[in-house]
N, C-alpha and C positions, 0 to 999 in steps of 0.2 A: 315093580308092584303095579303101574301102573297097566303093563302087558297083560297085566293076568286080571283086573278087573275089565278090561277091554275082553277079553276072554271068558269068563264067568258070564258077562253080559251077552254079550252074542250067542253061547249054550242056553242061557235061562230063556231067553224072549223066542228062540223057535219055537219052543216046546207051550207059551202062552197063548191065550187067546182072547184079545181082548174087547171083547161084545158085550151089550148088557144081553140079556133074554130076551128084551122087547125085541132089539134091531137085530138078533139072530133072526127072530123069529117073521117077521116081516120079510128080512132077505128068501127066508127056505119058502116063504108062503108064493114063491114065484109072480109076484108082479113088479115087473120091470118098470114100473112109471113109482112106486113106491121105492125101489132099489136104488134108481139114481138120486130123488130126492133125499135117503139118505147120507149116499154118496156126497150129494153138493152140498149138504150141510154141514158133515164131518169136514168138507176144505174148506168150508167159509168159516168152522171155529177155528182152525189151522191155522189162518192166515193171520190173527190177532197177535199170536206170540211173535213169530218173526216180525210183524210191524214193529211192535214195543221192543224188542231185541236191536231191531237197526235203527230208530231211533236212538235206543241209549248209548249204541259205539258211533255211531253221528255225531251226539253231543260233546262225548269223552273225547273225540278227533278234534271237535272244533274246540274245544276247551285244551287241549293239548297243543295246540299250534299255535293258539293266541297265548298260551304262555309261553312259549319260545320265543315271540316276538316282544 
């Protein structure tokens, strides 16, 4: 089961595209100094999840070791 939603997922999400119409529209209007800034912005909201994600198996680890001891 799990093979085949791993599979559903990767057929569905080719076929997406996930832009609002502002940031399409900005990217097609060909200025590269607007393009990267919103480049660097979509990685700097990126980065907030995996902080809080390694964070929380940080704590589960250090909370799991101090209970074995």
């Amino acid at each position: 089961m799990r093979h085949f939603i791993v599979l559903v997922t990767i057929f569905i999400s080719s076929s997406l595209h996930a832009q609002c119409a502002m940031c399409k529209a900005i990217i097609e209007n060909g200025d590269v100094g607007m393009a990267e800034g919103v480049n660097s912005g979509i990685t700097y909201l990126m980065i907030f999840p995996y902080i809080l994600v390694g964070l929380f198996l940080f704590f589960i680890y250090r909370h799991r070791k101090t209970a074995k001891n």
